[in-house]
N, C-alpha and C positions, 0 to 999 in steps of 0.2 A: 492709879495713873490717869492722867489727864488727856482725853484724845480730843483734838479740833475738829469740827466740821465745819469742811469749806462747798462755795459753790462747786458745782463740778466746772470743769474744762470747758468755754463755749467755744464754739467756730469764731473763724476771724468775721462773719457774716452778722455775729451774733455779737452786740459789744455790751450788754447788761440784760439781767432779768427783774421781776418782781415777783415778790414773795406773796403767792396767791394763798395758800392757808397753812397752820402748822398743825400738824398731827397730834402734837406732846408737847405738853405742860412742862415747864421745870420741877424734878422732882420726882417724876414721874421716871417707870423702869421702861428702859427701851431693849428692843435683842436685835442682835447682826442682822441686816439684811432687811427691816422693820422700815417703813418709809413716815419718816418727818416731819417731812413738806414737801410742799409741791414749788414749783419756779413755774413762772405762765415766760415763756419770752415772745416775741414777736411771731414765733414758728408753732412751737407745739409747749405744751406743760409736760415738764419735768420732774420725775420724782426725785428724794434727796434720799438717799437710806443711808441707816445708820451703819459705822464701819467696825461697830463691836457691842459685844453684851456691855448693861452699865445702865447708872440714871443719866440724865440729861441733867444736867449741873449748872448751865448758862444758859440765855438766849439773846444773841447781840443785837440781830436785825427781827425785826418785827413785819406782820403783815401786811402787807401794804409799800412798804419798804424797797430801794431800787437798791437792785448787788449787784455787784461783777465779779467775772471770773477767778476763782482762786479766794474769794474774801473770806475771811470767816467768822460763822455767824452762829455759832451754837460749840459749848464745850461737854461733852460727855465725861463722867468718872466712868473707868471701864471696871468690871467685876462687880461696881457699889450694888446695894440691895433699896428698891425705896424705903421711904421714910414708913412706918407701921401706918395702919388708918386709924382714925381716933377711940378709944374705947368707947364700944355703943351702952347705950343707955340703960339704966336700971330697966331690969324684966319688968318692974310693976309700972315703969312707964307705958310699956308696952300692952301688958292688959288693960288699961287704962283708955287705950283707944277702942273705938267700938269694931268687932272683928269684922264686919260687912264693907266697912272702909278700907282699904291697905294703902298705905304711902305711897306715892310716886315720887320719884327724884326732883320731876319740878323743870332741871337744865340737866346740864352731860356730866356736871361735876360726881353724880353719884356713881356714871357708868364708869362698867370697866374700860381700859384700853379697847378692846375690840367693841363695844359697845357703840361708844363717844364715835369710833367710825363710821359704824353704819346710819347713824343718826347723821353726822355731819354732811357723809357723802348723798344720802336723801332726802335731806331736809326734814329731818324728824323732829319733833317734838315729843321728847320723854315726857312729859307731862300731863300727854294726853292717850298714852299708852296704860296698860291694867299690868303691872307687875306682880311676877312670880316668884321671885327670888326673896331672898330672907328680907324680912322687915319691910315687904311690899316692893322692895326694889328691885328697875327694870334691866330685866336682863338683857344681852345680845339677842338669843333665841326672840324672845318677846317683841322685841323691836323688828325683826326680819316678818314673824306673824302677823304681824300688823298689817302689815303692806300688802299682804293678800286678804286680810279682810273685810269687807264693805265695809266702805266708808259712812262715818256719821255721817246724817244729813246736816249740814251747814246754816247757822242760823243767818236769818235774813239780814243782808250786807244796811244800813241806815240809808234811807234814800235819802239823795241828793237833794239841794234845794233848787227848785226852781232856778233856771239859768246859769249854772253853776256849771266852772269851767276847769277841772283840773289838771292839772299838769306835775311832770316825774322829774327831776333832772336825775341822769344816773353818769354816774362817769363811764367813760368806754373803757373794757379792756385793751391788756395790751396788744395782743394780738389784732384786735379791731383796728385801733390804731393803725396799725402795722399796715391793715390790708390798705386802709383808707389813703395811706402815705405812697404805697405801691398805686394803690389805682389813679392818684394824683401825679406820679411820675410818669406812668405810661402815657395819660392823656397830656402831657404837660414836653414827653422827650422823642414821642412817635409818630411822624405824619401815620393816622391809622386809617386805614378801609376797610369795607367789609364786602365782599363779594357772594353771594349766593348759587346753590342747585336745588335739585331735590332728588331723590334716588325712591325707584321702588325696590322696597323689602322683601318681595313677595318670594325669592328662589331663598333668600336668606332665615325668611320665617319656615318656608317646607323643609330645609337643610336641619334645622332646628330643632321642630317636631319629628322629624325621622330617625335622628341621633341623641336626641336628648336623653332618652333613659340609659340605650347603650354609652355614650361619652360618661355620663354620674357614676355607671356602674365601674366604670373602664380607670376612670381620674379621681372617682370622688368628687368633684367640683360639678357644679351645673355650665352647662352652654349659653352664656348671655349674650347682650347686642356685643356689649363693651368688646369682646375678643376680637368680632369680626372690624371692626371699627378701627383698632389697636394695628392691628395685622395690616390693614388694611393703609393705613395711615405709616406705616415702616416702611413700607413698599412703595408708596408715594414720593417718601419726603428719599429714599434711595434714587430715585427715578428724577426729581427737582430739587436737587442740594438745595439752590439757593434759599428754600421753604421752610430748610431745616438749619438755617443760618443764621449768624449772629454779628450784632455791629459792636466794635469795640476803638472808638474812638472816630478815626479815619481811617479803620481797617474792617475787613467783613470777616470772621471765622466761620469755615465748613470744618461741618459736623459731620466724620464720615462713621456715625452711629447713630441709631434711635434711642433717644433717650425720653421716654413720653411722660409727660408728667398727667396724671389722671386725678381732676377736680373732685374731691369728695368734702359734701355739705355735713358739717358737725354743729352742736350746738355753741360751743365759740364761735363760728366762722367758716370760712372756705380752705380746706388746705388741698394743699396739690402732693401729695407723694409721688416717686418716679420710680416710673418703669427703667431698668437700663436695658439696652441694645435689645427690642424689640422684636428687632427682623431677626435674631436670632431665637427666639421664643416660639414654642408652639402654643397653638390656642388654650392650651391647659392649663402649662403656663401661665400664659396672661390673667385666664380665668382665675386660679388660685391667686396671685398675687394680688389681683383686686379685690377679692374677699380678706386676704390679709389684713390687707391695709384697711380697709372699711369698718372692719373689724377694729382693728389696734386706733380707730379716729376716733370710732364712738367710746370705746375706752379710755380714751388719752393715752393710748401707749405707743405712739409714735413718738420714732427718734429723730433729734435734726440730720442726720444721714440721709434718713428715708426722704427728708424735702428739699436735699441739697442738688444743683444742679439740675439738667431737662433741657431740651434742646428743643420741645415741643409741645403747646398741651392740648387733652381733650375735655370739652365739658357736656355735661349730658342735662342742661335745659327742660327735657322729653321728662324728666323722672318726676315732677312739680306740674307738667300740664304747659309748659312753653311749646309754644307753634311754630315762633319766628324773634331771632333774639339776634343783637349784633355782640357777641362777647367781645371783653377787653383782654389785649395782646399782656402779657407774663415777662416783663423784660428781666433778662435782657434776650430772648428768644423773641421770634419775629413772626410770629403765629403761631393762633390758636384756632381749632374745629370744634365748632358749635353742633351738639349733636339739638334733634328736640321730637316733639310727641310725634307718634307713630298715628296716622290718622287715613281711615277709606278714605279715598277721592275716586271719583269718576277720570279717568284716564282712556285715550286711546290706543290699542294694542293690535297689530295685525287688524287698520280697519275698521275694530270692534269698540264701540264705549262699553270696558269693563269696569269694575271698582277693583283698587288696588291698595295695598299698605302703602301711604306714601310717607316720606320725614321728609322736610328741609333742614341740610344744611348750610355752614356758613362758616366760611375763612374770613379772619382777621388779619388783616397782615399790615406789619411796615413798609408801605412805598415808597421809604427812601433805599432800599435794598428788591423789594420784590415788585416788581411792575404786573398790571393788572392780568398779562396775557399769563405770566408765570402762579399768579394765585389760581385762575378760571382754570386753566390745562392742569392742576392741583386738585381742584375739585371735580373735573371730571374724570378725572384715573378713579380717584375713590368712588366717584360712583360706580364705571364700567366696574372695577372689582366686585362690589357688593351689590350688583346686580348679576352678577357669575360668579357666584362664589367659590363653584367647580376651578376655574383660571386661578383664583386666587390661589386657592390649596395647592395647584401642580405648578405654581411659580409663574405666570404666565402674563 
């Protein structure tokens, strides 16, 4: 019996993808649950799994290739068995090779199934691996060992000629795309400002160091900036709706939730996953979720769910060595906090010139909805919190 594989179901947000690599060859055995391909869309990459034991029998759309929703793009036989592999070669060919030598595959066509993966997803080169397996061929195993051990020294790259200028053209993914088109809409549909503070850290770093092994021991999770930042910014935007509002034509929607969207940098690009209803979350909370997701970004295993919606984002600038950044507003949300490095300064305290943790941050907002006094009174709640963190915790 013949089963179709279609795209999966996108959101109405989402009106096509592109067919970023395929897993499996025509011909080739696939099992339930066994992923494909991958979909890159504007959001996150998608895996495709397959909906039954069987070979993969067809392949309609190719790499590279734009799908949409529902199409289908690959026909599985379900139950088939693949095709035998070729009969190997007479033994005396085999002695025939000097035994010091053993074959290498060369490409992925010799690997198994799980093989051809781990090669794919590292960029390996079977052919510069030392195989184990019968008739010198490289195995999985062999391929994974690899990767942990010292690397050959590299012979020397050809040096350039004299004055010699080169250049890459590489196409963008999609996602890149994506971001580029959003960044161009916000600067192109938001009168944007950015307003400035700075806050000392210093009760927030001793609250940290005093709880941190009891909280790990207590939650599992560690105590980072992110939770007090998160909490802290719930509390805010409850306290200035308008901060956590949204323009939708000729009309403003309040947001009577936190929905925080938290900027985490992957090797595609920037995604923002969302926190929902904040102010209801304990620091724990928040802490686990954003290892979640940090987690499932370096992976690829975020879902368009996880990026749908936010009513507000944070970004943390500070984690790269940023000082002072004006971030850009995430429309259709009408601010963003720019978090950045934590750095001594000489400050005055009762008086005294102390050195202190200090960060600057920074609200971005849309001025056709938040006027300046409503951003400033914005950022300095967040500070007064996270300079008492004590208030924060008892609601205050």
């Amino acid at each position: 019996m013949s089963i179709e594989v279609k795209v999966p179901v996108l959101p109405e947000s989402v009106s096509d993808a592109v067919i970023a690599a395929w897993h499996k060859k025509v011909g080739e055995a696939v099992s339930r649950d066994e992923n494909l391909l991958d979909l890159e869309t504007d959001k996150v990459v998608l895996e495709v799994p397959s909906p039954v034991d069987g070979v993969l029998e067809s392949i309609s759309a190719e790499t590279g290739d734009t799908v949409t929703s529902q199409q289908v793009i690959a026909i599985i036989k379900e139950g088939a068995a693949a095709a035998p592999a070729k009969a190997e070669a007479p033994k005396a060919a085999e002695k025939s090779a000097p035994a010091s030598a053993p074959a290498k595959s060369g490409n992925t066509a010799d690997l198994s199934p799980a093989g051809r993966r781990v090669a794919e997803q590292h960029g390996l080169d079977p052919s510069q691996v030392e195989g184990t397996g019968r008739g010198g061929r490289v195995t999985k195993e062999d391929l994974v060992n690899s990767m942990s051990a010292p690397a050959a020294p590299k012979a020397a790259a050809p040096a350039l000629a004299a004055g010699a200028r080169p250049e890459e053209r590489v196409a963008m993914t999609r996602m890149r795309t994506r971001i580029a088109e959003r960044m161009m809409q916000s600067k192109n549909s938001i009168a944007m400002l950015t307003s400035f503070n700075e806050v000392n850290l210093g009760q927030v770093m001793k609250m940290r160091k005093a709880m941190q092994e009891q909280f790990e021991k207590t939650h599992g999770v560690r105590l980072g900036f992110m939770s007090f930042f998160a909490k802290a910014a719930a509390n805010a935007l409850q306290r200035h709706p308008i901060v956590n509002a949204s323009v939708d034509g000729s009309d403003v929607i309040y947001h009577g939730y936190a929905d925080i969207s938290i900027a985490v940098a992957t090797d595609k690009g920037l995604v923002t996953p969302v926190l929902r209803n904040v102010e209801q979350m304990s620091f724990a909370d928040v802490e686990r979720a954003i290892a979640d997701y940090a987690d499932a970004a370096r992976k690829g295993g975020l879902k368009l769910e996880d990026l749908q919606g936010g009513t507000f984002t944070i970004t943390n600038g500070g984690t790269f060595g940023s000082l002072m950044s004006t971030p850009i507003v995430n429309p259709p949300q009408s601010a963003i906090l720019g978090m950045h490095a934590i750095k001594d300064r000489a400050i005055v305290e009762n008086g005294q010139v102390v050195a202190a943790p200090m960060m600057y941050i920074a609200l971005s907002y849309d001025h056709r909805i938040i006027d300046g006094k409503d951003a400033v009174l914005f950022l300095v709640d967040i500070k007064n919190q996270l300079e008492n963190p004590h208030k924060m915790l008892l609601g205050l």
